[in-house]
C-alpha positions in Angstrom: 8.5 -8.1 40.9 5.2 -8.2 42.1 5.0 -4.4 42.5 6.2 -3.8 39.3 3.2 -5.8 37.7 0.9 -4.8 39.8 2.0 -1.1 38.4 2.2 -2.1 34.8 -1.6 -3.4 35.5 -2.9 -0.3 37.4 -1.5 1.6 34.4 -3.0 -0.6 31.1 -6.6 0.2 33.3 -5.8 3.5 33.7 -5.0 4.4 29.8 -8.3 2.2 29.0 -10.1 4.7 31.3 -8.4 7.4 29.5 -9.4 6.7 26.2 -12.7 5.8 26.9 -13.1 9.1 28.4 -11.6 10.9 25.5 -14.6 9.0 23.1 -17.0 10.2 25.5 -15.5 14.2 24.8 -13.1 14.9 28.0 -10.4 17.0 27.2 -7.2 15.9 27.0 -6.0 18.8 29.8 -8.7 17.6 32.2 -7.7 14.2 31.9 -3.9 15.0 32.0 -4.4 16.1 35.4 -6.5 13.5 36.6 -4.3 10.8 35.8 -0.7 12.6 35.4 0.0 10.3 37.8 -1.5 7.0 37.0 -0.3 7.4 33.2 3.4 8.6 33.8 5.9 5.9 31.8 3.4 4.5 29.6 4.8 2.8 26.8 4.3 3.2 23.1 2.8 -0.8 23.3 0.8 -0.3 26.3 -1.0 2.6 24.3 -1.3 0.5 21.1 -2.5 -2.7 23.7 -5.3 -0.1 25.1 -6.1 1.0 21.2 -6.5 -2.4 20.7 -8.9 -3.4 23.3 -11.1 -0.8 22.3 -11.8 -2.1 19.2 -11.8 -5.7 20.2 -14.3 -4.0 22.4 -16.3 -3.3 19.4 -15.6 0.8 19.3 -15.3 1.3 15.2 -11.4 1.2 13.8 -12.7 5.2 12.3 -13.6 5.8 15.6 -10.1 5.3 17.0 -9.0 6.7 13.8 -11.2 10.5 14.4 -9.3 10.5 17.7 -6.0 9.1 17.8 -4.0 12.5 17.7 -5.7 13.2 21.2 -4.7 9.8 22.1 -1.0 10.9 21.8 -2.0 14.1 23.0 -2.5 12.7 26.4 0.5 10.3 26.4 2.8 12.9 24.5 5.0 13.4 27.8 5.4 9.7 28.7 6.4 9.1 24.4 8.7 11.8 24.7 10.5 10.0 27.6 10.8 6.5 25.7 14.1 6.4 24.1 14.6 6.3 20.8 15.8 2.7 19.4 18.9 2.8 17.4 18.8 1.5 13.4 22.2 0.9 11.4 22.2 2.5 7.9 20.3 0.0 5.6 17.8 -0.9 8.0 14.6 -0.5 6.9 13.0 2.0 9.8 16.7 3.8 9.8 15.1 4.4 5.7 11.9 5.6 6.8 13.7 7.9 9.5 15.8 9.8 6.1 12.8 10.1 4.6 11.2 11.8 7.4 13.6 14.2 7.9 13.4 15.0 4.5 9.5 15.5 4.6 10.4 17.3 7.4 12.8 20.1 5.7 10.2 19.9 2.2 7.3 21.4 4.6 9.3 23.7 5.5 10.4 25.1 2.1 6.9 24.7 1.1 5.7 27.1 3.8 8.6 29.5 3.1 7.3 29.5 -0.4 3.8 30.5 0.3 5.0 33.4 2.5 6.9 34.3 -0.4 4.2 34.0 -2.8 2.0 36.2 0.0 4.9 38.5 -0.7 3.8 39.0 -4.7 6.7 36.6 -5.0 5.2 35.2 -8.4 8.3 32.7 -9.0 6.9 31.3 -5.5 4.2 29.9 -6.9 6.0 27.8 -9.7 8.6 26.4 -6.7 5.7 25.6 -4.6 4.1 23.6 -7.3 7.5 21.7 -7.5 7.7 21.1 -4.4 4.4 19.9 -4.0 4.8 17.5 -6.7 7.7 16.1 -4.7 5.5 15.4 -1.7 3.0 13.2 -4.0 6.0 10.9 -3.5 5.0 10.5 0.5 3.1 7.6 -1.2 5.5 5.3 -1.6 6.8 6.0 2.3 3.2 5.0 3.4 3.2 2.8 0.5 6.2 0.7 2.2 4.5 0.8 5.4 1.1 -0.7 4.5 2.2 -3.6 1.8 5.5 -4.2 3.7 5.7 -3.3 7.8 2.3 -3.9 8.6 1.9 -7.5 7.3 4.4 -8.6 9.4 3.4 -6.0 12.3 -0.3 -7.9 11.9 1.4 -11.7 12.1 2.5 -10.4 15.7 -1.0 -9.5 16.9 0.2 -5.7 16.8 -2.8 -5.3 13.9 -4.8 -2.2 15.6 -2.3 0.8 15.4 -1.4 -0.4 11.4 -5.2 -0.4 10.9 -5.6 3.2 12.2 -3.0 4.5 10.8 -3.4 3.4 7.3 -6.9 5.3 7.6 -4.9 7.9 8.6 -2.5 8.0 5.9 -6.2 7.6 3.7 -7.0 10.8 4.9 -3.7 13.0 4.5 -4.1 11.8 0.3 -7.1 13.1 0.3 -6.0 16.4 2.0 -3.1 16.2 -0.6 -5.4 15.5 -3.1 -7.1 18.9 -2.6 -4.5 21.1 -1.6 -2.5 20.4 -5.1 -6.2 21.2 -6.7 -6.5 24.1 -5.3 -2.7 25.1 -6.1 -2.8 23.9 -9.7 -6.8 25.9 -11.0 -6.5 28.3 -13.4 -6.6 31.6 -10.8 -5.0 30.0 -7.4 -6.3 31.8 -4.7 -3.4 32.2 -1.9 -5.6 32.3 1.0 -7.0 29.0 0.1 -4.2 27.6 -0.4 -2.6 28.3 2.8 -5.6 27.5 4.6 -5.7 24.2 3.3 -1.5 23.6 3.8 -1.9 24.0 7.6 -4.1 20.9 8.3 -2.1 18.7 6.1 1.7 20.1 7.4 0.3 19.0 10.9 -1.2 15.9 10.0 2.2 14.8 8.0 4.2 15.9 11.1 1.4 13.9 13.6 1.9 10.8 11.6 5.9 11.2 12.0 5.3 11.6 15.4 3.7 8.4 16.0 5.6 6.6 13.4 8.8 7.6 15.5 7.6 7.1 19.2 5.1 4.5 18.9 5.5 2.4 15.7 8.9 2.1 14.9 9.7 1.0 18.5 7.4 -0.9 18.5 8.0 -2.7 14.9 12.0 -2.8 16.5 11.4 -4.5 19.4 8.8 -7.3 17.5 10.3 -8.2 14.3 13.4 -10.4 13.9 16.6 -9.3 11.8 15.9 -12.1 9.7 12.0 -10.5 8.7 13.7 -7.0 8.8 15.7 -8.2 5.8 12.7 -10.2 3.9 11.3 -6.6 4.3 14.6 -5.0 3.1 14.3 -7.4 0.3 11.5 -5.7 -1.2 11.5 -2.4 -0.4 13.3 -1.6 -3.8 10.0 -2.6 -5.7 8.2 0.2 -3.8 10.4 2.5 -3.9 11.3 5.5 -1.3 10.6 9.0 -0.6 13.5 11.2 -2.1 16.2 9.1 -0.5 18.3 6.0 -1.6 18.9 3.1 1.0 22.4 3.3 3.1 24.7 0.4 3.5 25.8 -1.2 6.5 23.4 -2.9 8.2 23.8 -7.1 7.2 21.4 -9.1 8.9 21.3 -12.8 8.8 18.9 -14.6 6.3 15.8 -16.0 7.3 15.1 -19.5 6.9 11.4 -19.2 6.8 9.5 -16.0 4.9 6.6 -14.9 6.5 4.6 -16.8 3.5 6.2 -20.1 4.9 5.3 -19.2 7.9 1.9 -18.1 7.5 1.3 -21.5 6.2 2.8 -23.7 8.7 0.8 -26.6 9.0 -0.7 -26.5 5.2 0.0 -29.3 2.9 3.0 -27.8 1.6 3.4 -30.5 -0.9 0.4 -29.3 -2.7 1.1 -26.2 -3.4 3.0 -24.6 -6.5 5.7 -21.8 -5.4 5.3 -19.3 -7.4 7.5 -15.9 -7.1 5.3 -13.9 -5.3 2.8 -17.3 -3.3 2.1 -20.3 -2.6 -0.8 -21.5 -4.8 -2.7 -25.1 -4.9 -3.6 -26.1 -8.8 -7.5 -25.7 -7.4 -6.5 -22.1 -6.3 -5.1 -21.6 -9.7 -8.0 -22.6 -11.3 -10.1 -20.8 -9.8 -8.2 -17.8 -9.9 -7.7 -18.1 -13.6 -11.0 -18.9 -15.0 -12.8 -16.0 -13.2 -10.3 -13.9 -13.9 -12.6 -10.9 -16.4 -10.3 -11.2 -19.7 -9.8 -14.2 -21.8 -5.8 -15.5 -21.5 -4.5 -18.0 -24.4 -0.8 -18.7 -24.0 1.7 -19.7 -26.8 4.8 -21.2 -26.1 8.2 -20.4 -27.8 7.3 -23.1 -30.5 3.9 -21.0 -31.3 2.0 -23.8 -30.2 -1.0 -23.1 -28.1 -0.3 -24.6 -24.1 -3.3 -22.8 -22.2 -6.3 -21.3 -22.5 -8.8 -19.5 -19.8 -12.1 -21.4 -19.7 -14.2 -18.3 -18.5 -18.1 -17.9 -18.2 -18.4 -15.5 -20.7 -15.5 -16.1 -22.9 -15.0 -13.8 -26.4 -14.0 -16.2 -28.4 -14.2 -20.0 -28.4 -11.7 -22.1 -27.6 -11.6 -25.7 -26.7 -9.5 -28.4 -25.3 -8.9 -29.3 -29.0 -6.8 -26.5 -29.4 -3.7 -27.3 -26.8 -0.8 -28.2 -29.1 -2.1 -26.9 -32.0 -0.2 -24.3 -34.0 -1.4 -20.3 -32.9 -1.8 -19.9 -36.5 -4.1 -22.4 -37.1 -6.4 -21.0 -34.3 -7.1 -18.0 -36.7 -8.8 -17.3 -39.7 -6.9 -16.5 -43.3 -7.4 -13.6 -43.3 -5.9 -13.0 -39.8 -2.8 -15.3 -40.2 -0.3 -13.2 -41.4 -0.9 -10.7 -39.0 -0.5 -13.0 -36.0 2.6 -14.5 -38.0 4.2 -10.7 -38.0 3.9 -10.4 -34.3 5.4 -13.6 -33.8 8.5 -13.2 -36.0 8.9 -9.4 -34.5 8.4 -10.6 -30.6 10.6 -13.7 -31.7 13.3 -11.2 -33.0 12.8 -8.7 -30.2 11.4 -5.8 -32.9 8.5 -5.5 -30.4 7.2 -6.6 -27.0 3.3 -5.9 -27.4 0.7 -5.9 -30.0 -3.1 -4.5 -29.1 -6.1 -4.2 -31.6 -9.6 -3.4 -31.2 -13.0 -4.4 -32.7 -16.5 -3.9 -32.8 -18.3 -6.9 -32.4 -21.8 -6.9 -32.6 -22.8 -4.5 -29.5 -19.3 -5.4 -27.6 -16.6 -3.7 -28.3 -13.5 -5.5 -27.8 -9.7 -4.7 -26.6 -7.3 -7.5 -27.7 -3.3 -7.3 -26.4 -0.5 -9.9 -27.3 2.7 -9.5 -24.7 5.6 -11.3 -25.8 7.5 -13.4 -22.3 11.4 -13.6 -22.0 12.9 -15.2 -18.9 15.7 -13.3 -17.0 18.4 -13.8 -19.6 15.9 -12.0 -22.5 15.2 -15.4 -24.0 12.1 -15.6 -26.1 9.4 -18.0 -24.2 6.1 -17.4 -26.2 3.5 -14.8 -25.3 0.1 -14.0 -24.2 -3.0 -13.2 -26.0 -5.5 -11.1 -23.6 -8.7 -10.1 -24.8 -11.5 -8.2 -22.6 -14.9 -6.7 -23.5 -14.7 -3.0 -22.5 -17.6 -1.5 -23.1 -18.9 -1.1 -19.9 -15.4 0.6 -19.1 -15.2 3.0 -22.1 -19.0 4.3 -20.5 -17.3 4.9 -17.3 -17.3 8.4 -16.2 -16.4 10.7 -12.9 -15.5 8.2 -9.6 -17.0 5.8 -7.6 -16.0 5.0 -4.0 -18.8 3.6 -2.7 -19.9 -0.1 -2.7 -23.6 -0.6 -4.1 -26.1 -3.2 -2.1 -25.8 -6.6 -3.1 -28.4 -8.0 -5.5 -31.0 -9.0 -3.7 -30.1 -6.5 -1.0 -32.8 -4.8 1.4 -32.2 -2.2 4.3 
């Protein structure tokens, strides 16, 4: 026993030595052969523990990120050794496998189509189009992973490898991003496009790679059945990648969700359950009054119930209000409009209403949404109103954060 952790220890400092040398520009063959040896059965969570201690070591999470596919470069023969965990049909990483499969089989259709297009194949380029808008739906398979595998991934201290990869995934939109541009101007130039289809293919197939040696393992070996089926549970909002969930697998229910959990030793008592959190009435609040539109709610009866008390609000309300009749809240001139979109929400005629004025230099969007519970019974409805003229100005993108007022380098 002793031997075998004295092993497992020589090799965690050994695959920190190896990435440390890879950062500092080794190659991966020269440090293959240096520590063949020393590196031979590392597994997936030894190499996400070494990850890890770089960056508690203070090396930048984009720095990991530049260099990860030399990472599994190295380590590709011991991940090839790891066997493969099984997953019943319905489990959620036996999902994500279908879906890679069929990523798998789309890249290859979508090659075949540029050599046919290389051919003077003109129908090639119509089919590759297609088939490129297909892949756009990748997005809801990384999509899954980020809002659904790695929160729970993270509440298991395995937070370094979802970090990297989800820059990861960052970057193969982007190279998505372009390659469809590039596909879809005016006078596609077939050269281009191939160029550019090469470095995304192989970063789609890396990232499968370490999703099925390294992650899914990984997330297989952490995670309970019962938080494998809170994330079954909402993998439907998602949605998936050209597949449709399997049956078989049933796991138990859990008696605590990971939001439960999370807040073990809160005051419990204090906070509102809400579908989707766990909120104090100070966190609602808050939330609610700096929220950047004005919200007025009207209950079934059309009385007024709640109003947002913003800093800049459009139009005045007061406390005076609550109870009141919504009609009364308006001017003459305005009532029978707000009475028509009350009698049609009420009768199910229409479900939103939206205006828009110019007042003085603000220019003002203004959106009633009828509410009906789950049996598609009237309940009231909301009156949102937001100043947009900043918004209407906005042009082109902007990714970058500006300096804080106040802010000097």
């Amino acid at each position: 026993m002793s031997e075998h952790i004295d092993n497992v220890t020589k090799r965690k400092q050994a695959l920190l030595e190896v990435i440390k040398r890879l950062h500092k520009g080794e190659s991966v063959a020269d440090l293959q052969e240096e520590f063949g040896e020393a590196i031979r059965g590392a597994s997936a969570s030894e190499i996400a523990d070494a990850e890890r201690a770089m960056i508690s070591e203070g090396v930048p999470v984009g720095e990991i990120q530049r260099l990860c596919d030399l990472h599994v470069a190295v380590f590709r023969d011991s991940l090839d050794e790891e066997p493969t965990p099984e997953s019943l049909p319905g489990h959620p990483v036996f999902t994500f496998r279908m879906e890679n499969e069929v990523i798998v089989r789309l890249l290859e259709v979508m090659a075949e189509s540029i050599n046919r297009w290389d051919e003077d194949q003109p129908e090639a380029l119509d089919a590759l189009r297609r088939e490129t808008d297909d892949l756009r739906n990748i997005e809801k398979h990384y999509s899954r992973k980020e809002n659904l595998l790695f929160p729970y991934l993270e509440k298991k201290g395995f937070e370094g490898p979802s970090t990297v990869m989800w820059g990861v995934h960052n970057e193969i939109r982007e190279q998505l991003r372009e390659f469809q541009a590039a596909l879809n101007a005016d006078m596609p130039d077939q050269e281009t496009v191939a160029r550019l289809f090469v470095p995304l293919g192989n970063a789609i197939r890396e990232m499968i790679y370490k999703e099925e040696k390294i992650l899914f393992p990984e997330a297989i070996t952490r995670l309970t059945d019962a938080e494998w089926s809170e994330i079954r549970s909402q993998e439907d909002q998602i949605g998936y990648f050209n597949v449709e969930p399997q049956s078989g697998w049933q796991p138990e229910p859990s008696p605590d969700s990971l939001l439960t959990t999370q807040l073990k030793g809160t005051d419990m008592e204090n906070l509102l359950n809400l579908d989707t959190g766990l909120l104090s009435q100070e966190q609602i609040n808050l939330m609610l009054t700096n929220l950047p539109i004005d919200v007025t709610f009207v209950d079934e009866h059309d009385e007024v119930r709640y109003f947002t008390q913003g800093k800049h609000r459009i139009f005045d309300r007061s406390p005076a209000i609550i109870g009141r009749a919504v009609t009364k809240c308006h001017p003459p001139q305005s009532v029978h409009k707000v009475q028509i979109i009350l009698e049609d929400f009420r009768s199910g005629k229409r479900d939103v209403a939206e205006f828009w004025i110019q007042a003085g230099e603000a220019f003002v969007h203004i959106r009633y949404f009828a509410l009906r519970d789950e049996s598609g019974a009237y309940r009231g409805c909301i009156e949102v109103s937001q100043e947009i003229s900043h918004i209407r100005s906005l042009e082109g993108e902007k990714r970058l954060l500006d300096d804080a007022p106040g802010y000097s380098n």
